[in-house]
MITI-746778 format. One record per residue (C-alpha): residue number from 1; x, y, z. Coordinates in steps of 0.02 Angstrom, whole numbers. Layout:
<atoms>
+------+--------+--------+--------+
: sero :      u :      v :      w :
+------+--------+--------+--------+
:  NUM :      X :      Y :      Z :
...
+------+--------+--------+--------+
</atoms>
This chain:
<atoms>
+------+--------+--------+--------+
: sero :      u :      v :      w :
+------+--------+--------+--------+
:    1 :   -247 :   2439 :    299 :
:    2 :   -198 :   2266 :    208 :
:    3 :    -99 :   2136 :    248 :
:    4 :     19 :   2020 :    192 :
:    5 :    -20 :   1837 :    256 :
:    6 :    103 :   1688 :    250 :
:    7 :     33 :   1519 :    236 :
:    8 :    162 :   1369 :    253 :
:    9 :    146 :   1191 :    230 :
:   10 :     30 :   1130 :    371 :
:   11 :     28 :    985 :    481 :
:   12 :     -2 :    830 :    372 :
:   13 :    -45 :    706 :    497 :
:   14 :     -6 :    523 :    517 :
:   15 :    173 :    578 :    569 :
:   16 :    221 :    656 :    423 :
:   17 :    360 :    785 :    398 :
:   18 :    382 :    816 :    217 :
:   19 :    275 :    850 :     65 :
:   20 :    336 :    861 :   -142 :
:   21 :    258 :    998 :   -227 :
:   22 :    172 :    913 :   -400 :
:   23 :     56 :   1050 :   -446 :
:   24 :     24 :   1233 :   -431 :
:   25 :   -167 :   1256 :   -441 :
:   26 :   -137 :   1452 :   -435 :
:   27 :    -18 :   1575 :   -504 :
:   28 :     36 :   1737 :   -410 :
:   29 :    -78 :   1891 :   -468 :
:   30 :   -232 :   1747 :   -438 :
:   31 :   -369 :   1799 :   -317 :
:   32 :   -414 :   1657 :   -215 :
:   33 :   -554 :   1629 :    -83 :
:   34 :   -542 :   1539 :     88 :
:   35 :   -519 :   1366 :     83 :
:   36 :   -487 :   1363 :   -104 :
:   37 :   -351 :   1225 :   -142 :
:   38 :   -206 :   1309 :   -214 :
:   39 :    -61 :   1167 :   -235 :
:   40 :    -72 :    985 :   -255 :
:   41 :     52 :    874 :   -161 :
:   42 :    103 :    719 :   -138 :
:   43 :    156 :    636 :     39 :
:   44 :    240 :    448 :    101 :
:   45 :     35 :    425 :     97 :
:   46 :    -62 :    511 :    -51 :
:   47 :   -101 :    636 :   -144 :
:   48 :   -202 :    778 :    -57 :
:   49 :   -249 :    965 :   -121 :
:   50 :   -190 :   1090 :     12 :
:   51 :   -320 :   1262 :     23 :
:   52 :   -281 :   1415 :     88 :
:   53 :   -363 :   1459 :    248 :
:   54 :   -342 :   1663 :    167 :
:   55 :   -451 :   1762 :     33 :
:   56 :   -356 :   1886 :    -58 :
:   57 :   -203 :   1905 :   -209 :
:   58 :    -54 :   1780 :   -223 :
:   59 :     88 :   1889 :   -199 :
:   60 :    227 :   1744 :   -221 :
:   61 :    240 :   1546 :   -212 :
:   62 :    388 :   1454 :   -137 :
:   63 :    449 :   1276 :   -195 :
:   64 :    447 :   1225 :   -368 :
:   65 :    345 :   1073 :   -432 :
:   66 :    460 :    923 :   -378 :
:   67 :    514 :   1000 :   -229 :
:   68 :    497 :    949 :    -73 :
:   69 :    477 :   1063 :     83 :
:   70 :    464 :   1021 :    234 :
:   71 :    314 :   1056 :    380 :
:   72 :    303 :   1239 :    423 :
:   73 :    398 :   1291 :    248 :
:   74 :    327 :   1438 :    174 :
:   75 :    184 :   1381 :     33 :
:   76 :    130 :   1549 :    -33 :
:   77 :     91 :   1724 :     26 :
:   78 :    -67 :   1804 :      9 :
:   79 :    -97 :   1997 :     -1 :
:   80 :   -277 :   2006 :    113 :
:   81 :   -365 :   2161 :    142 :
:   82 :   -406 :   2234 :    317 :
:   83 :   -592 :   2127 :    354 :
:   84 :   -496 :   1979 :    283 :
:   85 :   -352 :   1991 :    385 :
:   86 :   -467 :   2012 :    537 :
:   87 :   -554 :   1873 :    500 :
:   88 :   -389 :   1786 :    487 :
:   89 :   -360 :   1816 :    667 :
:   90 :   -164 :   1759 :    629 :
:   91 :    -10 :   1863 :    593 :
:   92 :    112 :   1833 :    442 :
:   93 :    227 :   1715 :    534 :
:   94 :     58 :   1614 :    632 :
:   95 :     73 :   1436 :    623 :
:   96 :    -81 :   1379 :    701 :
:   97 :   -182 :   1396 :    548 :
:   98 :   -364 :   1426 :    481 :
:   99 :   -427 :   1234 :    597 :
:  100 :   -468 :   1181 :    392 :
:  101 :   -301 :   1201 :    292 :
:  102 :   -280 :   1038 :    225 :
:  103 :   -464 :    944 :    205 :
:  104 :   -477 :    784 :    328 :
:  105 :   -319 :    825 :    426 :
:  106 :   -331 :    980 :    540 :
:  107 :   -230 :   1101 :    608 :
:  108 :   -271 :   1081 :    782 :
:  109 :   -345 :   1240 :    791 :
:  110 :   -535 :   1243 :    763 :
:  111 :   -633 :   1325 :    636 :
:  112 :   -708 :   1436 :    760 :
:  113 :   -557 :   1545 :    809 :
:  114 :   -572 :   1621 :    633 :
:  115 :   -738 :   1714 :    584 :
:  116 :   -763 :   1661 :    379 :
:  117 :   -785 :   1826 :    257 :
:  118 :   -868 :   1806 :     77 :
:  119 :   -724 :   1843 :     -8 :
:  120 :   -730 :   1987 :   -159 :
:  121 :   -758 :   1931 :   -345 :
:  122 :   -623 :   1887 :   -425 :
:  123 :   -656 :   2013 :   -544 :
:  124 :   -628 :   2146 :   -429 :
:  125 :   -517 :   2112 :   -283 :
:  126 :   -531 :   2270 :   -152 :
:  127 :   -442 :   2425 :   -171 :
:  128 :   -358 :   2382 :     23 :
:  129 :   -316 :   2201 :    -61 :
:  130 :   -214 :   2312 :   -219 :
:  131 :   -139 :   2422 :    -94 :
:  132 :    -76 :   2265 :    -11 :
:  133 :     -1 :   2184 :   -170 :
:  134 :     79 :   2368 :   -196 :
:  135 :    164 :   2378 :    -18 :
:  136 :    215 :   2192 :    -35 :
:  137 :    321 :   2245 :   -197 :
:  138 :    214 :   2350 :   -324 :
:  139 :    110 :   2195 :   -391 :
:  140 :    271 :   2056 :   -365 :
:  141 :    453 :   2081 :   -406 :
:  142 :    542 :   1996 :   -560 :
:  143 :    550 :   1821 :   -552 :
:  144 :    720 :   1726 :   -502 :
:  145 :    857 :   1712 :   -596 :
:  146 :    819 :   1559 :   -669 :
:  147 :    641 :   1655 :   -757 :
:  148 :    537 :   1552 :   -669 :
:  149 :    353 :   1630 :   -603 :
:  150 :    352 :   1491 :   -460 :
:  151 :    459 :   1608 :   -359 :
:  152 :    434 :   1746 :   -409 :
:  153 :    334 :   1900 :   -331 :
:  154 :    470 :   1950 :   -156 :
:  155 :    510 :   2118 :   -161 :
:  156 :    680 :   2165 :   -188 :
:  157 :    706 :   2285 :    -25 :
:  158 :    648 :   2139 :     77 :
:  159 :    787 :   2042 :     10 :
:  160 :    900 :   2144 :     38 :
:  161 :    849 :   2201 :    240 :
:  162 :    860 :   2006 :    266 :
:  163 :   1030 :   1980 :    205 :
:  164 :   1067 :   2155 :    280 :
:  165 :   1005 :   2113 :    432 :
:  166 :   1077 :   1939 :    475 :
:  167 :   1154 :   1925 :    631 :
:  168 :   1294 :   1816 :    673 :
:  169 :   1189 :   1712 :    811 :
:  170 :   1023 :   1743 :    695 :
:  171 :    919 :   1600 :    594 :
:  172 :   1003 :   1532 :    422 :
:  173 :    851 :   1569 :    275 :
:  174 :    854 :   1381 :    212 :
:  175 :    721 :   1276 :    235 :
:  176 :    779 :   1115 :    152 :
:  177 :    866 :    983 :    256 :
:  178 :    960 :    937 :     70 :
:  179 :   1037 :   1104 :     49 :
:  180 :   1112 :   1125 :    226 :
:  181 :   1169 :    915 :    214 :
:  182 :   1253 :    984 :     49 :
:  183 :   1320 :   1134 :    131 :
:  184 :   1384 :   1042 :    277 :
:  185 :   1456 :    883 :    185 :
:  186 :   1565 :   1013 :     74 :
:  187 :   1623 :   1126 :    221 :
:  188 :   1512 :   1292 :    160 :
:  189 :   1472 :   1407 :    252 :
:  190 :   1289 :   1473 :    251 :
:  191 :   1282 :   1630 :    340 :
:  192 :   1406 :   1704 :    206 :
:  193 :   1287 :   1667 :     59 :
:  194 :   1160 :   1786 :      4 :
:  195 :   1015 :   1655 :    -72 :
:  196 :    939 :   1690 :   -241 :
:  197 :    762 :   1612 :   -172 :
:  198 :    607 :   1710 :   -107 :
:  199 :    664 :   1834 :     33 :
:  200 :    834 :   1775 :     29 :
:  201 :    809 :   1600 :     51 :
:  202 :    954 :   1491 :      0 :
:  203 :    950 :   1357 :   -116 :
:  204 :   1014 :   1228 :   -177 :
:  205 :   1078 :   1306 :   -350 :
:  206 :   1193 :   1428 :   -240 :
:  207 :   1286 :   1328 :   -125 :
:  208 :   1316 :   1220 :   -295 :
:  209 :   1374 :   1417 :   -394 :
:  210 :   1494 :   1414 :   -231 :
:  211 :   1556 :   1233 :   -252 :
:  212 :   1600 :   1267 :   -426 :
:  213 :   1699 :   1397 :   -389 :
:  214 :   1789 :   1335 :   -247 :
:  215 :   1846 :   1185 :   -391 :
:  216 :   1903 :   1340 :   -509 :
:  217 :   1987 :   1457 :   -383 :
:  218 :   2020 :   1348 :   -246 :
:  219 :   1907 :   1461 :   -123 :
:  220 :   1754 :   1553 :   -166 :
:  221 :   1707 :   1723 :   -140 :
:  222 :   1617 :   1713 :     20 :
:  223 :   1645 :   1530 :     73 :
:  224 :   1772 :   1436 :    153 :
:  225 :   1838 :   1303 :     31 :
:  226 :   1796 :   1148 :      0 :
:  227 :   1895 :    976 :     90 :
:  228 :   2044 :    974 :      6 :
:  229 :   2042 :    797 :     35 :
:  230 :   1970 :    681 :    -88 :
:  231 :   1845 :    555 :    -52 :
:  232 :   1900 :    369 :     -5 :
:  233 :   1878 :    270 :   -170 :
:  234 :   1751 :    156 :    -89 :
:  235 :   1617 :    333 :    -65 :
:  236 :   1658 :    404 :   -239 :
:  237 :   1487 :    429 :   -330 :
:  238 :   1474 :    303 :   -475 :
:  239 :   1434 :    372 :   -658 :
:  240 :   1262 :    286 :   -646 :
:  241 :   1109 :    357 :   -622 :
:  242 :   1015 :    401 :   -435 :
:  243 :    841 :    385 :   -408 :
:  244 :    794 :    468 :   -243 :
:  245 :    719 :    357 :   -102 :
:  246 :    547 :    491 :    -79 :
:  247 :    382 :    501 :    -71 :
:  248 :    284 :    322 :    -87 :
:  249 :    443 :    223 :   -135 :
:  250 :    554 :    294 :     22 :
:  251 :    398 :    272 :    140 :
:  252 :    377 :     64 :     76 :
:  253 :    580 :     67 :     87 :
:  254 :    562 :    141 :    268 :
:  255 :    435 :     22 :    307 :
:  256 :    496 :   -137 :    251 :
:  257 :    692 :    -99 :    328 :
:  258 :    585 :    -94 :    484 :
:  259 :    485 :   -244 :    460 :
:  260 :    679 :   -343 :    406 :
:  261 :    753 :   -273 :    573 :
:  262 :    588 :   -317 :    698 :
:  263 :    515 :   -451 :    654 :
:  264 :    579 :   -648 :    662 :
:  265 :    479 :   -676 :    520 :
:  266 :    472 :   -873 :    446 :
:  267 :    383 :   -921 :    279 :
:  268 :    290 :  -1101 :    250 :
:  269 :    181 :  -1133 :     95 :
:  270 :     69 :  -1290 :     17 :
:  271 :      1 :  -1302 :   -156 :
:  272 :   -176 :  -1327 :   -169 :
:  273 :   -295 :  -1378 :   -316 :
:  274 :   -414 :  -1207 :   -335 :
:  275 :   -531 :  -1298 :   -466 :
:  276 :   -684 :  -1320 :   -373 :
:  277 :   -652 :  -1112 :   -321 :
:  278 :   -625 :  -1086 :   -505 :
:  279 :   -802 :  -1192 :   -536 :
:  280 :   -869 :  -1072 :   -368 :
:  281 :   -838 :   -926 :   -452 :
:  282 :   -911 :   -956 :   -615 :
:  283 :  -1071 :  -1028 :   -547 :
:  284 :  -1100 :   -848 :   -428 :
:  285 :  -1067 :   -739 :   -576 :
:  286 :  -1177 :   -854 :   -698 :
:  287 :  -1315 :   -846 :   -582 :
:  288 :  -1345 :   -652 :   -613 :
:  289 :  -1300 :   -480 :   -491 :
:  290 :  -1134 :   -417 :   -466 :
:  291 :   -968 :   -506 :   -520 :
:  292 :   -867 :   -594 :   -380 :
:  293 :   -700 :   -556 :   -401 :
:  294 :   -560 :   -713 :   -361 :
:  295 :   -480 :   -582 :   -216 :
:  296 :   -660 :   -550 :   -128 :
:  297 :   -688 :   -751 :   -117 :
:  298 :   -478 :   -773 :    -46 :
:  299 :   -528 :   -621 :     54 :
:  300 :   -673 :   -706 :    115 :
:  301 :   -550 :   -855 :    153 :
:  302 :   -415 :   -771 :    257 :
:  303 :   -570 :   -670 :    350 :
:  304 :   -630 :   -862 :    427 :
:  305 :   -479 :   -924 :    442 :
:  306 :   -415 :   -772 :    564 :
:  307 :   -569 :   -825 :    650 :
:  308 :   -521 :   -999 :    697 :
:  309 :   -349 :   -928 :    720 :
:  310 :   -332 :   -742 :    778 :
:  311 :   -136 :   -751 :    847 :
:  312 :   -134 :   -689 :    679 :
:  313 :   -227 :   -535 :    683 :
:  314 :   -115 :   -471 :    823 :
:  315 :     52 :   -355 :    843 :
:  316 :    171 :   -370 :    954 :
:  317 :    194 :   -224 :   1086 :
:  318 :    371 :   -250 :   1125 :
:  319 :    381 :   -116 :   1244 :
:  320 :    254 :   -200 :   1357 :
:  321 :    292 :   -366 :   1309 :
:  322 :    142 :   -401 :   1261 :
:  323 :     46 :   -487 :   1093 :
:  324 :    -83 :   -378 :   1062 :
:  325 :   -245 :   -477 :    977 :
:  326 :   -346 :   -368 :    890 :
:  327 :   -552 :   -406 :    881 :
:  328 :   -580 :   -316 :    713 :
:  329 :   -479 :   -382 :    531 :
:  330 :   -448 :   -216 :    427 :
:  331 :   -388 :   -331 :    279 :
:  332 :   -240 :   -225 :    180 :
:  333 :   -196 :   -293 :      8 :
:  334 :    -59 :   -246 :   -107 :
:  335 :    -76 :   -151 :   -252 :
:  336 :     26 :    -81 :   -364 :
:  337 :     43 :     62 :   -460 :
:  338 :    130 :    186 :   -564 :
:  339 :    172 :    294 :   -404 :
:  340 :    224 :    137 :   -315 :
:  341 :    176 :    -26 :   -189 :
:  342 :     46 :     42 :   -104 :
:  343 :    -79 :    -70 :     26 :
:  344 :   -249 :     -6 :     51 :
:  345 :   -347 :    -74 :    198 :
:  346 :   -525 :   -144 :    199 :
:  347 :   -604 :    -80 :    358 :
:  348 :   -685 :   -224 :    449 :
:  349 :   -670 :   -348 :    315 :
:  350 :   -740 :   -476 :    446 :
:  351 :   -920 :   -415 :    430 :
:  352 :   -924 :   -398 :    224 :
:  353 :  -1001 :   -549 :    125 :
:  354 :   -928 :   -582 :    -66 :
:  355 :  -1016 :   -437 :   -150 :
:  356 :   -957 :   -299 :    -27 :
:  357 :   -778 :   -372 :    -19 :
:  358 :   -789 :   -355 :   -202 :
:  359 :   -835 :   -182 :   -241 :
:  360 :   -733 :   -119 :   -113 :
:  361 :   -578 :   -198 :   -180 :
:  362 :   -642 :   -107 :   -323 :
:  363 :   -639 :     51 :   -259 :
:  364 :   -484 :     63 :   -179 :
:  365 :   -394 :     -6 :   -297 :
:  366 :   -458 :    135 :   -414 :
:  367 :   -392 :    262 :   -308 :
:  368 :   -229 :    179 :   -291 :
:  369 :   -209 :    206 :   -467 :
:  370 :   -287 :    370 :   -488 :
:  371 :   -158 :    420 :   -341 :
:  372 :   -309 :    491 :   -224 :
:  373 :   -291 :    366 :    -67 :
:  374 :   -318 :    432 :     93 :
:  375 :   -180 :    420 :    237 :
:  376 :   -326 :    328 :    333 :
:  377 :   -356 :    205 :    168 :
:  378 :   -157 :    169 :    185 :
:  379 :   -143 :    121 :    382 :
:  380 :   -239 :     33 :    515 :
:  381 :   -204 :   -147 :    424 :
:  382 :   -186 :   -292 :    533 :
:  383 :   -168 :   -448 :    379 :
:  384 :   -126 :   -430 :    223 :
:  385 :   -156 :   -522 :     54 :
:  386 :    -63 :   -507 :    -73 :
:  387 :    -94 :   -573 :   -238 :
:  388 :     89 :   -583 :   -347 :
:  389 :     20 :   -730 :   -466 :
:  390 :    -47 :   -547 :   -552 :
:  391 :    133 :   -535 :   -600 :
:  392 :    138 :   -711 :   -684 :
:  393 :    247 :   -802 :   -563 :
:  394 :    194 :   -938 :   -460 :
:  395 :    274 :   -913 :   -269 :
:  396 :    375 :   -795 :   -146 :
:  397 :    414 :   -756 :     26 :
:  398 :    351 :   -563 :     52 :
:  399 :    398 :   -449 :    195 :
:  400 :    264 :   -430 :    340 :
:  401 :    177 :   -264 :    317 :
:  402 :    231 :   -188 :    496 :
:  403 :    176 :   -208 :    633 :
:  404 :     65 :   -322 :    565 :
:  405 :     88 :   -535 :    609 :
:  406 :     64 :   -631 :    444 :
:  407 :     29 :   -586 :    269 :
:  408 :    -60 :   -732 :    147 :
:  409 :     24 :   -734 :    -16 :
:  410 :    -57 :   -802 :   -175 :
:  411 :     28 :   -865 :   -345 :
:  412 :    -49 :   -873 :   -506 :
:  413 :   -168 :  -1022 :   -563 :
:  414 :   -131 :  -1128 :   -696 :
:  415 :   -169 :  -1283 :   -742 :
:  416 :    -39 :  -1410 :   -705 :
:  417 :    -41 :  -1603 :   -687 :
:  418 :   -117 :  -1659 :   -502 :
:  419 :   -170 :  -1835 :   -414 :
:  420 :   -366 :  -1796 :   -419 :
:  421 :   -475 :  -1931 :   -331 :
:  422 :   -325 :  -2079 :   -355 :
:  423 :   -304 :  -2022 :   -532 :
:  424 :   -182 :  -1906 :   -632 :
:  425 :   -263 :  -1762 :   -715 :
:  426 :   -261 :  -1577 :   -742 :
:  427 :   -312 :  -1460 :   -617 :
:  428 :   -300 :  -1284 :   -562 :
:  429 :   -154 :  -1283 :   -461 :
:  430 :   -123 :  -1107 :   -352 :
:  431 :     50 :  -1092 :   -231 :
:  432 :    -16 :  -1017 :    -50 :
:  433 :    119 :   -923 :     61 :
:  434 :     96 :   -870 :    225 :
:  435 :    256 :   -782 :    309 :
:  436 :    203 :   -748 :    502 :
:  437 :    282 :   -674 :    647 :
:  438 :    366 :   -824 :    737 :
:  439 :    346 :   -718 :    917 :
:  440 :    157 :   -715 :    897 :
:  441 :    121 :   -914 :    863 :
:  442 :    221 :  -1084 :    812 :
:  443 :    247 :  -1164 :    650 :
:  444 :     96 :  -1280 :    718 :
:  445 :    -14 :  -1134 :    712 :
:  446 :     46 :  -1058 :    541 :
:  447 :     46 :  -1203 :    455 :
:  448 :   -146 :  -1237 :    529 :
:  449 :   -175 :  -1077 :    460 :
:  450 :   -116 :  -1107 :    286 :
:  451 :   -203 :  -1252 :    279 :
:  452 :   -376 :  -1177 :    317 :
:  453 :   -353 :  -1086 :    186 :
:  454 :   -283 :  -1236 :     66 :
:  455 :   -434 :  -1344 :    132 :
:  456 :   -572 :  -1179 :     75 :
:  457 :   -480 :  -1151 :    -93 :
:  458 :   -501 :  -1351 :   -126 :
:  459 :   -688 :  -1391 :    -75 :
:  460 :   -764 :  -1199 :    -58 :
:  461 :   -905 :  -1304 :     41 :
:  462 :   -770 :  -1308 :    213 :
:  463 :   -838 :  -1126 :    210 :
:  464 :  -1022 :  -1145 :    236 :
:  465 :   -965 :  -1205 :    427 :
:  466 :   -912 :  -1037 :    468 :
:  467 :  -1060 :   -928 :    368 :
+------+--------+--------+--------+
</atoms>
């Protein structure tokens, strides 16, 4: 006999709760095999391509593209026949997973609790599969309200057992923290809605049907009313437009409040004359091979200058009350892009000469902008550089990237008038910032930091002491 399987938003990793749905890769009535990814979606991290650990017919998707849902929110169900659902080896409402449902990340279960079945053609699912798809609501039910497919495909008896069946001391169908803040913040009561969403699931749309007609009756039909009272003027909503705090943008806002609260942080900054770096440059890319880029040589910079000073490379473990200096520099710089700031981390940038430093920069900066960073590309930093003179402007004092110590910052170069060997004349003048964590080191040891780094971006030759 077939089976109806439910597979719901796994386990991201890297503490992650939440997900937004950007793209449906199938549509219910698709046949899909194990493994096969099925919904694009983008976390605080990246943007990763969940599979389904099930073979068999999409009988319904939950969560439009935009939404977000959170971990363990239903994704999709799948109609399996009886081999597949063996091979499953989970029930409907199993939340342990296929050990492979979202590529790189796990479930925690392994891959060998499941036994894998060549799923059928997709030209001709199995007859137990179409019996499935039948029993689950003769080939889908009529989409929502709204005429949208992306929720379409619950049969209509199993909507109404669930609202039928509610108890008073039973589970509330909403799986969005927004809808029951909303519910909550306007005094509405959930268990006396009947949702319009998959299975009865309640969304936003009706506790917003109820709120408009609590403001034309007074009370609604199956919900206490509204506060009578209205809101202070000071918490009134303004008439300007809202753009939510999510996904990249509320992850760098999380991060940075953090880093404001935590950290003593101090700023100190030199200019220095980058000409002969400038001259450096040229000379390496005239002499043939791959181009040097100017952030592989700075990189190169901050890598020896950690080395005569590794306070820091550190994080402080405020629990233990300890400073924590770390052997290896994973190097993060910031980049930014369409989807947001985003810092991806060069993995032991200590060992990498000019040319690798190069075409790694390369590489992850191309998947910053194509959006396909890994969670383990994003974290694990412990310095960053960040290059603003990108932007045109010549200085700033950026926020530490926590729990890092320091981040280097770098203005643009231009050529500006400068005292060159007891004469005036123009040189290539760059602004260097270095904001530090004043709990790991002094200003003594900052400032010998910063100028290191001045000294290597003046005479390039300093460098040769430490190659």
């Amino acid at each position: 006999m077939a089976q109806v399987l439910e597979f719901r938003l796994p386990d991201l990793g890297e503490g992650l709760t939440e997900a937004e749905v950007v793209r449906w890769l199938v549509e219910v009535g698709d046949v899909v095999a194990i493994d096969q990814p099925v919904v694009e979606v983008e976390t605080a991290k990246a943007m990763v391509e969940v599979p389904c650990p099930y073979a068999g017919v999409v009988t319904a998707r939950f969560g439009e593209e935009g939404a977000e849902l959170p971990v363990g929110a239903p994704l999709l169900t799948v109609a399996v026949g009886e081999q597949d659902a063996g091979a499953a080896g989970v029930a409907a409402d199993d939340t342990e997973g296929s050990g492979n449902v979202l590529v790189g990340y796990g479930t925690g279960a392994p891959p060998a609790r499941r036994r894998r079945v060549r799923p059928a053609p997709m030209a001709s699912a199995s007859r137990d599969t179409s019996r499935a798809v039948e029993a689950a609501g003769a080939a889908a039910a009529a989409p929502a309200a709204n005429g949208s497919a992306r929720t379409a495909g619950v049969p209509s008896a199993a909507h109404a057992t669930a609202v039928a069946e509610r108890s008073a001391d039973g589970p509330v169908p909403v799986i969005s923290p927004l809808v029951r803040r909303l519910a909550r913040e306007n005094g509405v009561d959930l268990r006396q809605l009947s949702g319009s969403g998959p299975e009865g699931l309640i969304l936003r749309a009706d506790v917003e049907d109820v709120l408009r007609a609590n403001a034309a009756r007074g009370r609604g039909a199956g919900a206490p009313a509204a506060p009578a009272t209205a809101p202070a003027a000071g918490t009134a909503r303004s008439s300007g437009s809202r753009v939510p705090l999510k996904g990249v943008r509320g992850a760098v806002a999380d991060k940075l409040s953090r880093s404001r609260r935590e950290i003593p942080d101090a700023t100190c900054w030199v200019d220095a004359d980058a000409t002969e770096l400038m001259r450096a440059r040229a000379a390496m890319n005239a002499a043939g091979g791959q181009k040097i880029s100017l952030l592989a040589l700075l990189a190169r910079i901050c890598t020896a200058a950690l080395a005569r000073h590794p306070e820091l490379n550190s994080r402080v473990d405020m629990e233990a009350r300890e400073i924590v200096r770390l052997d290896a520099v994973h190097l993060g710089f910031a980049a930014q892009t369409e989807r947001g700031l985003v810092v991806p981390v060069v993995r032991d940038a200590h060992t990498r000469d000019a040319e690798s430093l190069t075409a790694e920069f390369a590489r992850l900066t191309e998947a910053a902008r194509a959006g396909t960073l890994t969670p383990a590309e994003l974290t694990g930093g412990t310095f960053t550089l960040n290059n603003y003179g990108v932007f045109g402007v010549d200085g700033s004092t950026p926020i530490i990237n926590h729990p890092e110590a320091a981040m280097l910052g770098v203005g643009r170069i231009v050529p500006k008038p400068w005292v060159h060997e007891g004469e005036l004349a123009v040189r290539q003048v760059v602004q260097l910032s270095l904001t530090f964590d004043h709990r790991v080191c002094d200003g003594g040891t900052a400032g010998g930091f910063l100028r290191y780094v001045a000294d290597c971006v003046e005479q390039p030759a300093v460098l040769l002491r430490t190659l």
